[in-house]
N, C-alpha and C positions, 0 to 999 in steps of 0.2 A: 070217536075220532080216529080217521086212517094215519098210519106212519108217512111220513116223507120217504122219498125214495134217496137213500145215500148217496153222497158224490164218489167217484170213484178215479183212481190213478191210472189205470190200463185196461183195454178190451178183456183182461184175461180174469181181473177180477170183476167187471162187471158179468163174465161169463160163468163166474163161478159163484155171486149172488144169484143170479135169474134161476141155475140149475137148483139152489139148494134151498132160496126164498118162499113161502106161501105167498104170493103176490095177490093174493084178494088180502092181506090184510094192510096193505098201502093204497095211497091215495093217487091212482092214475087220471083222475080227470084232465088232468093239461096235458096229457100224451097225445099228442099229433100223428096220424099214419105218416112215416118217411117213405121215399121214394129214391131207391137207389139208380144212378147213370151210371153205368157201365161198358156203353158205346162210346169209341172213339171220337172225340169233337176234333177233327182233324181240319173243316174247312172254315171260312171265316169269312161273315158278314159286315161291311161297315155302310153306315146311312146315316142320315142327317135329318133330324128330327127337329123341330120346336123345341125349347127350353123347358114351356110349361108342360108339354108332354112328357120330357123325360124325366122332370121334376113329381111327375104325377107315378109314373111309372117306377121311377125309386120309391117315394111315399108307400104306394102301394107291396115294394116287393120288402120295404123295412118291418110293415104291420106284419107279414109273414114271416117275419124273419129269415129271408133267404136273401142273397147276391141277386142284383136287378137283373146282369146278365140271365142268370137261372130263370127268374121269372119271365122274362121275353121268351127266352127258350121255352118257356113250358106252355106259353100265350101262343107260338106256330105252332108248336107239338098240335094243341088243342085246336088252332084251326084249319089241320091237314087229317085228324083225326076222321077216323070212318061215323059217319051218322050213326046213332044206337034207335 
């Protein structure tokens, strides 16, 4: 059985677990890749939507755990995104 990963008080001690940690011998399966925004959100959209749209759209940005806003954002991102 892997260890839990501790809770921690400040970026400064979870920075100085990760450096001095063996982290294979914790259990990171529920680790998600994060995705840091560091672009200005300087300009602002408002629109009018259906209820069960936006209802579905929260649902959806809750199972992820992130702010619905964020998920909309990440919903244009991906559909102005370059084809791969």
């Amino acid at each position: 059985m892997k260890k839990k990963i501790p809770s921690f008080a400040s970026d400064e001690e979870a920075e100085r677990f990760v450096e001095t940690a063996d982290l294979t011998e914790y259990d990171l399966s529920q680790f998600r890749p994060a995705k840091f925004e560091f672009a200005r959100k300087d300009a602002r959209v408002n629109m009018r939507v259906p209820a069960p749209l936006l209802d579905a759209v929260k649902a959806r940005a809750a199972a992820r755990g992130i702010p619905y806003q964020r998920f909309i954002r990440e919903a244009l991102e991906s559909a102005v995104a370059p084809q791969k």
